[in-house]
N, CA, C and O atoms as a Maestro MAE file, in Angstrom:
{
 s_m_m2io_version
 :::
 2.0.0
}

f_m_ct {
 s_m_title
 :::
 protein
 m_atom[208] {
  # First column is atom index #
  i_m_mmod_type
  r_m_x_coord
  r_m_y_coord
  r_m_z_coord
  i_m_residue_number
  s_m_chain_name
  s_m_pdb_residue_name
  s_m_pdb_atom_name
  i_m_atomic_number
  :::
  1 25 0.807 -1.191 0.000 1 A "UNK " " N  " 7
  2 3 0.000 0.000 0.000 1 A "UNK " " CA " 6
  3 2 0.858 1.265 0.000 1 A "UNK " " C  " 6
  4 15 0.381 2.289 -0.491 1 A "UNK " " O  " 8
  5 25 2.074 1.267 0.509 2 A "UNK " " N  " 7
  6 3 3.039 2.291 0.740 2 A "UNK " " CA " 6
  7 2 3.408 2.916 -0.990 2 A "UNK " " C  " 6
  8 15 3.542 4.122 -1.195 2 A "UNK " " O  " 8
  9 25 3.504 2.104 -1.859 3 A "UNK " " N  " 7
  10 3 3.661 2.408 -3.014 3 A "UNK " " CA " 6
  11 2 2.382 3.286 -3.595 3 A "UNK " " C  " 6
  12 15 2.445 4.026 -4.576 3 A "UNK " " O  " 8
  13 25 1.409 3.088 -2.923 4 A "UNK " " N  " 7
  14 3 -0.168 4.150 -4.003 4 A "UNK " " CA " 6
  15 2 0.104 5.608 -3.498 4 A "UNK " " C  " 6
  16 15 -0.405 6.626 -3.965 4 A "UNK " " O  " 8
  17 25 1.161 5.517 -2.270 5 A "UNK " " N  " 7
  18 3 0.867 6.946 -1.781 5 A "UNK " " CA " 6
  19 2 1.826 8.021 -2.282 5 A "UNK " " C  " 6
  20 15 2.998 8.100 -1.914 5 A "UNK " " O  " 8
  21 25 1.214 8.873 -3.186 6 A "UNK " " N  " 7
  22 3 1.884 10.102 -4.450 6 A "UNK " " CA " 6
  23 2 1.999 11.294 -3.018 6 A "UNK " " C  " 6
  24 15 1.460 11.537 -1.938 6 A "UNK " " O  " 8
  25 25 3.291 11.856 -4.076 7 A "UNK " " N  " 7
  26 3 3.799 12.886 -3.257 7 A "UNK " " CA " 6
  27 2 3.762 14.045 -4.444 7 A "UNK " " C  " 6
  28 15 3.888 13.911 -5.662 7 A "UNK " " O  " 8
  29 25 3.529 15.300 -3.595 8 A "UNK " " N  " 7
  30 3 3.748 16.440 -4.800 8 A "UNK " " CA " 6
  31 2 5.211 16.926 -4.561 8 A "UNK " " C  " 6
  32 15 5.646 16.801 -3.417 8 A "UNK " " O  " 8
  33 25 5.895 17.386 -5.377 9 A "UNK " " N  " 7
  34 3 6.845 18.345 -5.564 9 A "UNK " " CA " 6
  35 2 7.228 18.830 -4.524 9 A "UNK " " C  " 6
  36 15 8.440 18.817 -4.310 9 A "UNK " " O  " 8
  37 25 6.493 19.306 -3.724 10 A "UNK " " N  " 7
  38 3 6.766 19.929 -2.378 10 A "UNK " " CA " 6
  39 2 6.754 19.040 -1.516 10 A "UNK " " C  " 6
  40 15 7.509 19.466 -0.642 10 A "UNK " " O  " 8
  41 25 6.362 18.041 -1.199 11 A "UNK " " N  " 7
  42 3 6.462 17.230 -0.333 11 A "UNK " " CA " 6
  43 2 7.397 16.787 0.574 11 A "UNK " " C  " 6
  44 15 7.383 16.860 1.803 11 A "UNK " " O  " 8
  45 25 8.751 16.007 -0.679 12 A "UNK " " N  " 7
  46 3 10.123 15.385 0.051 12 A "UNK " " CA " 6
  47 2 10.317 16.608 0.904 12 A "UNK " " C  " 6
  48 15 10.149 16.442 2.112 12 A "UNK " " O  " 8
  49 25 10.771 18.273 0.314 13 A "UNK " " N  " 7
  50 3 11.258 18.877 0.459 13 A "UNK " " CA " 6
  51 2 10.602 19.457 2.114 13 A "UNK " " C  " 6
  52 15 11.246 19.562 3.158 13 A "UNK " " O  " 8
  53 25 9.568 19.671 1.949 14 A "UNK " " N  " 7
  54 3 8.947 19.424 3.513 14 A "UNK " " CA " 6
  55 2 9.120 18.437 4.435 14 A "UNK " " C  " 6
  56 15 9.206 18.719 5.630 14 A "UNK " " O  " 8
  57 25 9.189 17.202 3.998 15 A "UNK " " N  " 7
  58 3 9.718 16.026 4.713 15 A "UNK " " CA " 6
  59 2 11.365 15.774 5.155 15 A "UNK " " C  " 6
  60 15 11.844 15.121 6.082 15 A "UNK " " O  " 8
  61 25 11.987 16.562 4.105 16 A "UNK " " N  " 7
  62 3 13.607 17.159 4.796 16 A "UNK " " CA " 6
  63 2 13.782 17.774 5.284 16 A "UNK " " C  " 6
  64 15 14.919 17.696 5.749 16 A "UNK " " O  " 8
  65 25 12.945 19.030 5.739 17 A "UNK " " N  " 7
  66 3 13.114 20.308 6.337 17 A "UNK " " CA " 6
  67 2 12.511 20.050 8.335 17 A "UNK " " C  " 6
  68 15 12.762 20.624 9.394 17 A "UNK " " O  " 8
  69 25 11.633 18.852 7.900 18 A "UNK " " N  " 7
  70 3 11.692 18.269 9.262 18 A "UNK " " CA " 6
  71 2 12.253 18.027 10.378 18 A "UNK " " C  " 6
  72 15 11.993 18.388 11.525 18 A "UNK " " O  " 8
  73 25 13.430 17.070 9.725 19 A "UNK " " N  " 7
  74 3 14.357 17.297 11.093 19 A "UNK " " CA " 6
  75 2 16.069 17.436 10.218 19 A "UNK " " C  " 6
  76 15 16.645 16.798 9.337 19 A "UNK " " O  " 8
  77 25 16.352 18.520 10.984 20 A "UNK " " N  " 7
  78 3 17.607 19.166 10.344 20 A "UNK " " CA " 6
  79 2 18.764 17.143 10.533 20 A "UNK " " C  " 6
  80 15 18.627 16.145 11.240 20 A "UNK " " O  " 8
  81 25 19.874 17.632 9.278 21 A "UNK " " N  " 7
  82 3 20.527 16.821 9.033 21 A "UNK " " CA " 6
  83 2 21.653 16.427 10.341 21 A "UNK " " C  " 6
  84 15 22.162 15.322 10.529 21 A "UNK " " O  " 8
  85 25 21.845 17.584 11.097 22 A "UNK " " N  " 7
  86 3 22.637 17.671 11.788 22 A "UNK " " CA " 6
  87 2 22.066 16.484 13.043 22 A "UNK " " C  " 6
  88 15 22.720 15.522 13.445 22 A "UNK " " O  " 8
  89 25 20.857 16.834 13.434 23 A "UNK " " N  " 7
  90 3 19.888 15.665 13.889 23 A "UNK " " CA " 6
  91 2 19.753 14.160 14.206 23 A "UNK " " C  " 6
  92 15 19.263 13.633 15.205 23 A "UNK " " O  " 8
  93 25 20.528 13.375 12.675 24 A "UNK " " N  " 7
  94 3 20.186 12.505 12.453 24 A "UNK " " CA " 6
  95 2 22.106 12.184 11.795 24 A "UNK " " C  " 6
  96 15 22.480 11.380 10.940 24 A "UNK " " O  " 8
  97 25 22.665 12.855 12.353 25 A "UNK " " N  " 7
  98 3 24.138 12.291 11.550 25 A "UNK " " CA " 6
  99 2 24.567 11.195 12.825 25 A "UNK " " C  " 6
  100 15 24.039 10.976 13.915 25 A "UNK " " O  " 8
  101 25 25.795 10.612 12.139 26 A "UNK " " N  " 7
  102 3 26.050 9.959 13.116 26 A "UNK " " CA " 6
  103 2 26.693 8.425 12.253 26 A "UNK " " C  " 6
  104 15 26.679 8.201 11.042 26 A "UNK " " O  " 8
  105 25 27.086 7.772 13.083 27 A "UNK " " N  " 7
  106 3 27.706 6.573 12.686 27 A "UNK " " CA " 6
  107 2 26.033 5.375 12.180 27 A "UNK " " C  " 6
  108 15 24.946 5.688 12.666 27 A "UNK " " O  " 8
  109 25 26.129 4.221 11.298 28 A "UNK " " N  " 7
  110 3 25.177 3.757 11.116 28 A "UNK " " CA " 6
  111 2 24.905 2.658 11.819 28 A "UNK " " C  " 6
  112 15 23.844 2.087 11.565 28 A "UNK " " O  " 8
  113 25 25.632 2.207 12.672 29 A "UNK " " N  " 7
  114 3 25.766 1.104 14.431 29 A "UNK " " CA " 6
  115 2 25.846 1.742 15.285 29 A "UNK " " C  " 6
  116 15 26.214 2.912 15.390 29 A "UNK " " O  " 8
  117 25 25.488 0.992 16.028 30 A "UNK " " N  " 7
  118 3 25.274 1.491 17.946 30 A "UNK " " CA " 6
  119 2 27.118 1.399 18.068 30 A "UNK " " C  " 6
  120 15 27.832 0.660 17.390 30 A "UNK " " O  " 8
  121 25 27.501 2.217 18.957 31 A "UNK " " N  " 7
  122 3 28.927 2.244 19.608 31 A "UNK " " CA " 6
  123 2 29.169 0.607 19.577 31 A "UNK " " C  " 6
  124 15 28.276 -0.240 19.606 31 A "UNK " " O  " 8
  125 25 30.698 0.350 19.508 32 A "UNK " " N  " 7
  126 3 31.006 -0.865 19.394 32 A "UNK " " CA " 6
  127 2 30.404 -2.485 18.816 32 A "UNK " " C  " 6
  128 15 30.691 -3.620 19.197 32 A "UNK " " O  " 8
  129 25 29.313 -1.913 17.576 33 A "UNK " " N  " 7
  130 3 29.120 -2.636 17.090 33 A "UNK " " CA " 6
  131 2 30.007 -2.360 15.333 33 A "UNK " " C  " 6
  132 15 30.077 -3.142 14.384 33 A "UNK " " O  " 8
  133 25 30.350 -1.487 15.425 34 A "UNK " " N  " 7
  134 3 30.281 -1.082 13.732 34 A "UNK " " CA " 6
  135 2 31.457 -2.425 13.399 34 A "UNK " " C  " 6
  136 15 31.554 -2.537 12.177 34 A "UNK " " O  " 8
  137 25 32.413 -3.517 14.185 35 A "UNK " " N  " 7
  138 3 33.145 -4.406 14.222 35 A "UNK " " CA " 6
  139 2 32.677 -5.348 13.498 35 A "UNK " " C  " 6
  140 15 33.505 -6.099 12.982 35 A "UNK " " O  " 8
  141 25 31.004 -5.629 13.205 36 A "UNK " " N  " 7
  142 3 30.562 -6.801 12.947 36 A "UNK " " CA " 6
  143 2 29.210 -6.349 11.806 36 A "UNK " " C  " 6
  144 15 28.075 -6.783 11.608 36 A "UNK " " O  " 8
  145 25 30.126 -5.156 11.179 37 A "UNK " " N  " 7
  146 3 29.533 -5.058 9.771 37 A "UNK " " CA " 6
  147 2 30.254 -5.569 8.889 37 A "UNK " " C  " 6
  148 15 31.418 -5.942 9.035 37 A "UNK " " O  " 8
  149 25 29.413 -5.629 7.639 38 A "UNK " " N  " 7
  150 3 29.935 -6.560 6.646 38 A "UNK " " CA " 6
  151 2 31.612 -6.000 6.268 38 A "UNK " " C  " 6
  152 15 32.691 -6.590 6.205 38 A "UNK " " O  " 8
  153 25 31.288 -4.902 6.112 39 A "UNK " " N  " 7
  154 3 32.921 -4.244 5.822 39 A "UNK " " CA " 6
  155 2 34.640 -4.996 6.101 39 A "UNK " " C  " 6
  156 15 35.637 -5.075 5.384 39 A "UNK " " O  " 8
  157 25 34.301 -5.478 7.596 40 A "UNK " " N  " 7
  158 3 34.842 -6.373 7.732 40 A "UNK " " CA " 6
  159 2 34.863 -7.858 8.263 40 A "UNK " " C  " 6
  160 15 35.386 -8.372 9.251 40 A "UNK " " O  " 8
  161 25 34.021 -8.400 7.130 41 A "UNK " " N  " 7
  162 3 34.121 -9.853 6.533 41 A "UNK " " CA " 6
  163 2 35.283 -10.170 6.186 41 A "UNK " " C  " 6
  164 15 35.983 -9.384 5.548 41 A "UNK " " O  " 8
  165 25 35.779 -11.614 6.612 42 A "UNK " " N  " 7
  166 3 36.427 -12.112 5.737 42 A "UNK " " CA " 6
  167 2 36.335 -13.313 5.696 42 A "UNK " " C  " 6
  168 15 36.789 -14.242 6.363 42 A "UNK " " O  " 8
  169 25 35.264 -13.144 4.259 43 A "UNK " " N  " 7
  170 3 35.087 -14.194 3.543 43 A "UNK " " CA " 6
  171 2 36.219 -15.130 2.584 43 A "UNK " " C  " 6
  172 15 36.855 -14.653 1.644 43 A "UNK " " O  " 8
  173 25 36.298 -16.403 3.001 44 A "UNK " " N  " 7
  174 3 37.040 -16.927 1.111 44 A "UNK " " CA " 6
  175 2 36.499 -16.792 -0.173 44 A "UNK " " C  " 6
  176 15 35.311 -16.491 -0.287 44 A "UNK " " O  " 8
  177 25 37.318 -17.000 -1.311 45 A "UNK " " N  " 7
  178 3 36.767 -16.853 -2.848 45 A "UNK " " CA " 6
  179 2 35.786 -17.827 -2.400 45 A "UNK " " C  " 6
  180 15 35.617 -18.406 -1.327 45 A "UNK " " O  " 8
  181 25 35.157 -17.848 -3.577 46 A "UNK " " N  " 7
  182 3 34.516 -18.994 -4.048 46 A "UNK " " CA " 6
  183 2 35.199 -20.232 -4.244 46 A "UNK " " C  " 6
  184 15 34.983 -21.292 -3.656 46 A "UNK " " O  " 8
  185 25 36.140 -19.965 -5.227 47 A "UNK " " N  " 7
  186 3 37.277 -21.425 -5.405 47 A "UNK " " CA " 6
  187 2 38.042 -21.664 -4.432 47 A "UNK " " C  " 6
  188 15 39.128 -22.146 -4.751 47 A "UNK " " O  " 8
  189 25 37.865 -21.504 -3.385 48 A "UNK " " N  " 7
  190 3 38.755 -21.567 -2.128 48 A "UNK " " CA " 6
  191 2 38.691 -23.419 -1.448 48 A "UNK " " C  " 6
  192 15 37.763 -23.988 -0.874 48 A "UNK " " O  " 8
  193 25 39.608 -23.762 -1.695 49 A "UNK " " N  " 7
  194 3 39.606 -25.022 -0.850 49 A "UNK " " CA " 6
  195 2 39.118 -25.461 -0.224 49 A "UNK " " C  " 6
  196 15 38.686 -26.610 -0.316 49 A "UNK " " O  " 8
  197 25 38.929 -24.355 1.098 50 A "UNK " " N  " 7
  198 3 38.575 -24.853 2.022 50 A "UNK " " CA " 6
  199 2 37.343 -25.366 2.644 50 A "UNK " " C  " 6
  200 15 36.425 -24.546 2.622 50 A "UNK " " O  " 8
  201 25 37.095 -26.404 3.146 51 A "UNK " " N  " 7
  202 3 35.628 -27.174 3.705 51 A "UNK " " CA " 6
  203 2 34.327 -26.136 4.431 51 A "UNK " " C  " 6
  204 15 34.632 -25.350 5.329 51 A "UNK " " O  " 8
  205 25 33.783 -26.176 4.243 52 A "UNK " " N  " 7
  206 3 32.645 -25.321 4.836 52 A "UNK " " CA " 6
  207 2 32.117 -26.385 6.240 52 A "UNK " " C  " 6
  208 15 31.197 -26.026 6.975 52 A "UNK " " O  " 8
  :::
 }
 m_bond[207] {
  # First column is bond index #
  i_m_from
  i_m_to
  i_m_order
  :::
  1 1 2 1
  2 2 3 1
  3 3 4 2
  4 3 5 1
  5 5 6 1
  6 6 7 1
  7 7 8 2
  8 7 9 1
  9 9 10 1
  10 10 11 1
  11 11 12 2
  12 11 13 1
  13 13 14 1
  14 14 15 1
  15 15 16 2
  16 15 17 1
  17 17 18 1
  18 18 19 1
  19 19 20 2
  20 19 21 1
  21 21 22 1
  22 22 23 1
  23 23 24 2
  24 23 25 1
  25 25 26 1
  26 26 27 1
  27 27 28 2
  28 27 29 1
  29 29 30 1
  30 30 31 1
  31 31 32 2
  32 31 33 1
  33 33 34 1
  34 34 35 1
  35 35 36 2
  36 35 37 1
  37 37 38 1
  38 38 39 1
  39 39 40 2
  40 39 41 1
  41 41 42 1
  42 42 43 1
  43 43 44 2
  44 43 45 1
  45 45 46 1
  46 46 47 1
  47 47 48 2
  48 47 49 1
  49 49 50 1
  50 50 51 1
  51 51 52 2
  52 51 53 1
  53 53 54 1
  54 54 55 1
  55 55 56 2
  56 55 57 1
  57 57 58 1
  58 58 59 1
  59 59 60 2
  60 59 61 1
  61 61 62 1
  62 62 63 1
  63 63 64 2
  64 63 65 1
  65 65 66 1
  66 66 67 1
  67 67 68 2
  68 67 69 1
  69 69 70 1
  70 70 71 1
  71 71 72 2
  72 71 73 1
  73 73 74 1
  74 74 75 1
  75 75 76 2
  76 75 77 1
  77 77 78 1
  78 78 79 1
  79 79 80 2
  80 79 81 1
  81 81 82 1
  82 82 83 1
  83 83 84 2
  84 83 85 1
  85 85 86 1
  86 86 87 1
  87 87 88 2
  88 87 89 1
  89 89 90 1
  90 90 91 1
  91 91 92 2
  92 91 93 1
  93 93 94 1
  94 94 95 1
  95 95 96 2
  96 95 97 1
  97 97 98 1
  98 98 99 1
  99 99 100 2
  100 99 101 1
  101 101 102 1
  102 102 103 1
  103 103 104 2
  104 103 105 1
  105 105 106 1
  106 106 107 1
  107 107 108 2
  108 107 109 1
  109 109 110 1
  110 110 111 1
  111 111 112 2
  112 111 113 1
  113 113 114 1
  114 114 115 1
  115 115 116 2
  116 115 117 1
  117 117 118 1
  118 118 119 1
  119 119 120 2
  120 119 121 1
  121 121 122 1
  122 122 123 1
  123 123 124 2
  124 123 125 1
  125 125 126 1
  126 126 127 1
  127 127 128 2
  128 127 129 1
  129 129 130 1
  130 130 131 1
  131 131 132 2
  132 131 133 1
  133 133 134 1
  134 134 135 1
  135 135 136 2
  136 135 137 1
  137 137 138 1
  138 138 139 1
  139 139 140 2
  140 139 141 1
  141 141 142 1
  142 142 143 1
  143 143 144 2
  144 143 145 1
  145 145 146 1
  146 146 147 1
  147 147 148 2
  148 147 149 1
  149 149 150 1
  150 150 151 1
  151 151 152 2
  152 151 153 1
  153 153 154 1
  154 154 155 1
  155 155 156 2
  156 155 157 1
  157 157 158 1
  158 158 159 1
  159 159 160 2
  160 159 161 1
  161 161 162 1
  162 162 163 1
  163 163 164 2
  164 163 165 1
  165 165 166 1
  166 166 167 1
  167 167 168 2
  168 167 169 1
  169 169 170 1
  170 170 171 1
  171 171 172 2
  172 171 173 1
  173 173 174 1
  174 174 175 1
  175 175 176 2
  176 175 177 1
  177 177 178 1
  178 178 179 1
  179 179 180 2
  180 179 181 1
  181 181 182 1
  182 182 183 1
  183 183 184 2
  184 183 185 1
  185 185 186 1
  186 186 187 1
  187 187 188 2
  188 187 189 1
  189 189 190 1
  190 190 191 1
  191 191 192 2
  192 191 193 1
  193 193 194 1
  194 194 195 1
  195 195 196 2
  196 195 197 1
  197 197 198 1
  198 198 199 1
  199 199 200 2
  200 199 201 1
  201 201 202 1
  202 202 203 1
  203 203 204 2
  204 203 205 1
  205 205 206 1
  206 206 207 1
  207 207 208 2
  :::
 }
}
């Protein structure tokens, strides 16, 4: 249902002016989690030997 709902022109721009950017900056994990984002994976290739 989220998809039928039309926005005019003015809209986003009201919907940004909401809450200032400064607001909402910030890292995208809670403190001492950002360790166990994908970023640092380390995954093997695909052709990698080794047994799963």
């Amino acid at each position: 249902e989220a998809l039928t709902v039309k926005l005019s022109e003015k809209d986003p721009r009201e919907i940004s002016e909401a809450v200032p950017i400064t607001d909402v900056a910030g890292g995208r994990y809670y403190n001492g989690l950002d360790h166990f984002s994908w970023k640092y994976a380390n995954t093997p290739p695909k052709d990698s030997k080794i047994s799963t």
